[in-house]
C-alpha positions as CSV (number, residue, x, y, z in Angstrom):
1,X,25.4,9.3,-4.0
2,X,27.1,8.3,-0.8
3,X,26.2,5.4,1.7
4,X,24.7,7.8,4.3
5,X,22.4,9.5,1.8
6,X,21.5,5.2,0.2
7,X,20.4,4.7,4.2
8,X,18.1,8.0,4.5
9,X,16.7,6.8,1.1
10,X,16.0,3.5,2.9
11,X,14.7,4.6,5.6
12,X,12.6,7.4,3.9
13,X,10.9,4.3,2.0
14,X,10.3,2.2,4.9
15,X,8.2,4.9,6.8
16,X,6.3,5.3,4.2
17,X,5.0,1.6,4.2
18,X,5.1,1.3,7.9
19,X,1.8,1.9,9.3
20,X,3.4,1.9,13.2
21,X,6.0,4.6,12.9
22,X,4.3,6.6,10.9
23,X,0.9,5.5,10.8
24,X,-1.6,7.3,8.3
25,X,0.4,10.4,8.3
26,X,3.0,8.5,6.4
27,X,0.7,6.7,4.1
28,X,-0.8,9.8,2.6
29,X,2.7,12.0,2.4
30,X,5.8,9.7,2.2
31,X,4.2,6.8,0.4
32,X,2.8,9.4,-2.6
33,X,5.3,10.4,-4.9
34,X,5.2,14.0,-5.1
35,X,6.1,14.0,-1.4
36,X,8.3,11.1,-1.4
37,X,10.4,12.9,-4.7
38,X,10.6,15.8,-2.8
39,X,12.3,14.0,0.3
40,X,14.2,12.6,-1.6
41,X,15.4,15.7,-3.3
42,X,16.2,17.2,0.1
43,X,18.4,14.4,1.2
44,X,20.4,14.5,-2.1
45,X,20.8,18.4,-1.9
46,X,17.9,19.2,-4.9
47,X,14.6,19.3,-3.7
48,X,13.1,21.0,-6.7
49,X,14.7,18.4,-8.8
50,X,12.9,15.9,-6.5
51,X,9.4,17.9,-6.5
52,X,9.1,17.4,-10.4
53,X,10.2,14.2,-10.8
54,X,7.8,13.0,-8.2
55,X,5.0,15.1,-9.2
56,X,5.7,13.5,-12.9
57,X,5.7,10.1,-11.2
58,X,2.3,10.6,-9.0
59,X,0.4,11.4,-12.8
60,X,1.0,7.5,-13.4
61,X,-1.1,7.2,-9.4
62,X,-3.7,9.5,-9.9
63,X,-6.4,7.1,-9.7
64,X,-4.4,4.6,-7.1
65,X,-6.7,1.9,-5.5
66,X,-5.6,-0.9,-3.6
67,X,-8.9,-2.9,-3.7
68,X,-8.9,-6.1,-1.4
69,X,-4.7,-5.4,-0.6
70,X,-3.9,-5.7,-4.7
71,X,-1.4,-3.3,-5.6
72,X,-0.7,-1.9,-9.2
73,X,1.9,-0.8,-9.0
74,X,4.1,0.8,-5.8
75,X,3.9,4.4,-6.3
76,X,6.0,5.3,-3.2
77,X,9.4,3.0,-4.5
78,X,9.0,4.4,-7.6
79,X,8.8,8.4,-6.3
80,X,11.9,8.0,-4.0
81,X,14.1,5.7,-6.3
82,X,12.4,7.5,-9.5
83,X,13.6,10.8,-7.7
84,X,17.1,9.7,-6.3
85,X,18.2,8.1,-9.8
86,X,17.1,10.9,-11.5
87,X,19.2,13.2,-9.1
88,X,22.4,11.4,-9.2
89,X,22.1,10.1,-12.5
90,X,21.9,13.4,-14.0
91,X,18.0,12.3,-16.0
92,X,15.6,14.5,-17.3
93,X,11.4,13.9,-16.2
94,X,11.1,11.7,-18.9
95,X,13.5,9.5,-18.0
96,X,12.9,8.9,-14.7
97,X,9.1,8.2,-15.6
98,X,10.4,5.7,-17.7
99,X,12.4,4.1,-14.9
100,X,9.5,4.6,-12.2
101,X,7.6,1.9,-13.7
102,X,9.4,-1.1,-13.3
103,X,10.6,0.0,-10.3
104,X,6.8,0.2,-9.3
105,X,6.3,-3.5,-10.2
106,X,10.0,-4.7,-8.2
107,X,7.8,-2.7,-5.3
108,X,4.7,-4.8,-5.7
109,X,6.8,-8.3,-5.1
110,X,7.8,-6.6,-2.0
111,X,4.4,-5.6,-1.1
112,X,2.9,-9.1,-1.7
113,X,5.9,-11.0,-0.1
114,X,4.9,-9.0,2.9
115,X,1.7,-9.9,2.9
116,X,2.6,-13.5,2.8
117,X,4.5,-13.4,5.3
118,X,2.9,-11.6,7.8
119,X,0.7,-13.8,8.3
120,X,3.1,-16.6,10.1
121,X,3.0,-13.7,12.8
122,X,-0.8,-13.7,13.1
123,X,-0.6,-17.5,14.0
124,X,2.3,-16.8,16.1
125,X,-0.1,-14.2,18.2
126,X,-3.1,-16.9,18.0
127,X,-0.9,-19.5,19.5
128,X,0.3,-16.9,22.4
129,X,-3.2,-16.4,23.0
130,X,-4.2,-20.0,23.9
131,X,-1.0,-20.3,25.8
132,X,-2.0,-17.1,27.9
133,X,0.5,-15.3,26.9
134,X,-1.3,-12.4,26.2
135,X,1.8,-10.3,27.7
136,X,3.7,-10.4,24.4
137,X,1.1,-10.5,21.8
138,X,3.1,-7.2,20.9
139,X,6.3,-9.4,19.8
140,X,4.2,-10.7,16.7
141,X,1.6,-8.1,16.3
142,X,4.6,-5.3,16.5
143,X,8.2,-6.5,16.8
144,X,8.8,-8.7,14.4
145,X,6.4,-7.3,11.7
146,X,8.1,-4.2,11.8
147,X,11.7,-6.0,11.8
148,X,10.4,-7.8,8.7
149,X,9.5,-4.4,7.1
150,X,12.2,-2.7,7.5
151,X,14.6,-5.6,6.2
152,X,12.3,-5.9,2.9
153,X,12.3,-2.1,2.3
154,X,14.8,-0.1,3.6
155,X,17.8,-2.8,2.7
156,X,16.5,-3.2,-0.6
157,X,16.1,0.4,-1.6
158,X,19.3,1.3,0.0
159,X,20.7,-0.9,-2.5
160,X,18.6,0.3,-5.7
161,X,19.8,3.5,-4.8
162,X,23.4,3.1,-4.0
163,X,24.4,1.0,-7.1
164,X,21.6,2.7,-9.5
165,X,20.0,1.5,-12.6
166,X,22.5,-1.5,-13.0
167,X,21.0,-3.2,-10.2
168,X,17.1,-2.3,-10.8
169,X,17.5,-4.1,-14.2
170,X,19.6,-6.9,-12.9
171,X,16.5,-7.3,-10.3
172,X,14.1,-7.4,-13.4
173,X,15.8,-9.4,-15.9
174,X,16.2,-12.1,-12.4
175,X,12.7,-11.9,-11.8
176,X,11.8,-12.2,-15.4
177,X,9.7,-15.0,-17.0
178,X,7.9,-17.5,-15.4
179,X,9.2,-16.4,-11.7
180,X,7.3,-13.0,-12.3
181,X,4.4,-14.1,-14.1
182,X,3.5,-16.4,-11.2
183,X,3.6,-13.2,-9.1
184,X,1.5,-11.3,-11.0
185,X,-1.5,-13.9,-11.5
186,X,-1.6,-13.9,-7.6
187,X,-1.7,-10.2,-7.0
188,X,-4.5,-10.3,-9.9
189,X,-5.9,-12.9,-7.3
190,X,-5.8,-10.6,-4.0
191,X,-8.9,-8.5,-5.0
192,X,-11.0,-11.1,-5.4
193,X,-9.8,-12.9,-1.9
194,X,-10.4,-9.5,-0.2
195,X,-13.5,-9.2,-1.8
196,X,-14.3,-12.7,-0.5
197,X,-13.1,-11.3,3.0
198,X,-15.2,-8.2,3.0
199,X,-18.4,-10.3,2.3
200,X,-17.6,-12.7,5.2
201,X,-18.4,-9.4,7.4
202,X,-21.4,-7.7,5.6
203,X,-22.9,-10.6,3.9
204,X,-25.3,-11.8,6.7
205,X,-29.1,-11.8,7.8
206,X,-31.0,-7.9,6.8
207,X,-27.9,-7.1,5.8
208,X,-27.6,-8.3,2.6
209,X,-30.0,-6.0,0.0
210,X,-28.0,-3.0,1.1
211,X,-25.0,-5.0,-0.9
212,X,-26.8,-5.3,-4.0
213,X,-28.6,-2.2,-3.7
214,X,-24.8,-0.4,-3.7
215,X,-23.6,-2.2,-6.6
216,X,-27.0,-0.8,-8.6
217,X,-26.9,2.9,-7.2
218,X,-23.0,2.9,-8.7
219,X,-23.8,1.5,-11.8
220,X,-26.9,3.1,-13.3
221,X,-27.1,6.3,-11.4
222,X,-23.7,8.2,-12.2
223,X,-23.5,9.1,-9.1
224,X,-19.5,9.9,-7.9
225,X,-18.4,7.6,-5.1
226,X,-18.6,10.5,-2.4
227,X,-22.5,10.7,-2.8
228,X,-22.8,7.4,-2.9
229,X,-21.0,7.0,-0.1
230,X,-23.3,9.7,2.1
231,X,-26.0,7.9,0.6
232,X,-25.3,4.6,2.3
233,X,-24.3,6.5,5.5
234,X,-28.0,8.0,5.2
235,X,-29.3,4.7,4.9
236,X,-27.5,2.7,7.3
237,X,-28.9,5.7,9.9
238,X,-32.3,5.3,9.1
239,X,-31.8,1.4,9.0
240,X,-30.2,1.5,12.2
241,X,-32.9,4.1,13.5
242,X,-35.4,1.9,12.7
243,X,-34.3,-1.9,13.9
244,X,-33.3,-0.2,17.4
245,X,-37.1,1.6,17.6
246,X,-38.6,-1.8,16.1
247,X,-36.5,-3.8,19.1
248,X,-37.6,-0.9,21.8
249,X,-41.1,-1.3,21.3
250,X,-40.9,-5.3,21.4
251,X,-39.4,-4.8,24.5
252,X,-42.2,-2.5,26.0
């Protein structure tokens, strides 16, 4: 693997997490693995290669949730590198699912260090708003969120992929121990916090039952989460139906 085709790589994986460049259209193609293998492939010269190593990969994300911004692992690291190292490094399917998964977990300090850190910039855009400098909000709601993303995705993928496996399990064995279980108690932490976040927004006056009320319809009727969800989409209608009628006729 050459330098130019390490850079693609890096730049493959940062679209895939960057919700600016390429928005939702990048979150549901680059940032799966099937898709993100068979990039991959293409910019190494063996896009079939890339296909079934990725679509091997996306078995392990088949069920991928990433309740209140936990992540279990990053599926869309471990497609392109998964793919890549497989390509260059001559690997068969098995081995490269073998090596997806603690590339995964190197992905998910990246995702929570991001996280982290982002959210200097959201005090950084509060503070231009009481200075009235609403003007360039877009520096720290933009600029340098995006600067920041690229540096912790692109650089470090380029350099998984241009020295190989070497440096993958160099970056494990460093983060090994206590540095990594640390990590992964507070990403157990993050679904609970966004959880907590989630019920500062819904949790309030009439409000309320319908939060209960979807935690029993999941649990005892079997119901799939699609028909659950049109039921609540039913009900919030006829709730809202009704508290506008209810407010009209006070009025009159």
């Amino acid at each position: 693997m050459n330098v130019f085709q390490a850079i693609l790589l890096g730049i493959l994986y940062y679209l895939g997490n960057s919700s600016i460049i390429a928005g939702p259209v990048g979150y549901y193609t680059v940032y799966r693995p099937l898709v993100g293998g068979f990039l991959a492939g293409v910019v190494l010269g063996d896009p079939v290669t890339g296909t079934m190593v990725g679509a091997t990969i996306n078995l392990m994300y088949i069920g991928f949730i990433s309740a209140g911004g936990a992540l279990p692992g990053d599926m869309c690291l471990a497609g392109i590198l998964g793919a890549a190292l497989s390509i260059s490094g001559g690997m068969d399917t098995e081995a490269a699912l073998a090596l997806a998964v603690p590339i995964g977990l190197i992905g998910t300090l990246l995702w929570f260090g991001r996280l982290t850190l982002d959210s200097i910039f959201a005090h950084m855009a509060d503070k231009m708003v009481e200075e009235g400098k609403s003007d360039k909000i877009w520096i720290p709601s933009v600029l340098l969120p995006q600067l920041m993303l690229f540096i912790m995705t692109a650089v470090p993928c380029f350099l998984a992929a241009y020295f190989g496996t070497t440096a993958i399990q160099g970056a494990i064995d460093a983060l090994g121990g206590t540095v990594l279980g640390i990590l992964i108690i507070i990403g157990g932490m993050m679904p609970a916090l966004g959880i907590g976040l989630t019920l500062l927004y819904i949790f309030k006056g009439d409000a309320r039952v319908f939060f209960f009320l979807g935690f029993l319809i999941t649990v005892y009727s079997g119901l799939s989460m699609i028909a659950v969800g049109f039921l609540s989409l039913c009900a919030a209608i006829v709730y809202t139906q009704l508290k506008n009628a209810k407010g009209g006729e006070a009025n009159a």
